[in-house]
N, C-alpha and C positions, 0 to 999 in steps of 0.2 A: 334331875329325875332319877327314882333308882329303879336298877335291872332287879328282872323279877326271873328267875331260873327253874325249869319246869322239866319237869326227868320224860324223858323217853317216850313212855309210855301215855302219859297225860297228849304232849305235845301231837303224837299219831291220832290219838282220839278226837282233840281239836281240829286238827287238820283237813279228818275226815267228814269233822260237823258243817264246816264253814264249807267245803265243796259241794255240799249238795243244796240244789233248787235256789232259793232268795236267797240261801244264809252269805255267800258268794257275793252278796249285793253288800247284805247289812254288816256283814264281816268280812272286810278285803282281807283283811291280813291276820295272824295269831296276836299282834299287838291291838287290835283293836277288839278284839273277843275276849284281852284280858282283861284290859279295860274298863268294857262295856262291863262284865262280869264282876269284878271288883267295886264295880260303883253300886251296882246293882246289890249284892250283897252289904253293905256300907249304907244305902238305903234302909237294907229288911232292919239291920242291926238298932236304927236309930228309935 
């Protein structure tokens, strides 16, 4: 699997997505919002 490194500033704005109301359900952690986010995009792409 490779690491994916995310500066500062992005990381804080995640952080603060995934804590509010559902997102906290459907996003436990930053690795799974990147995830989710990367396949997602990978989808539009196709």
């Amino acid at each position: 699997m490779a690491e994916v490194k995310i500066d500062e500033q992005l990381l804080e704005k995640i952080k603060k997505l995934i804590q509010k109301g559902e997102n906290k359900f459907e996003f436990p952690s930053v690795k799974s919002f990147v995830d989710k986010a990367v396949l997602k995009m990978l989808k539009s792409l196709e």
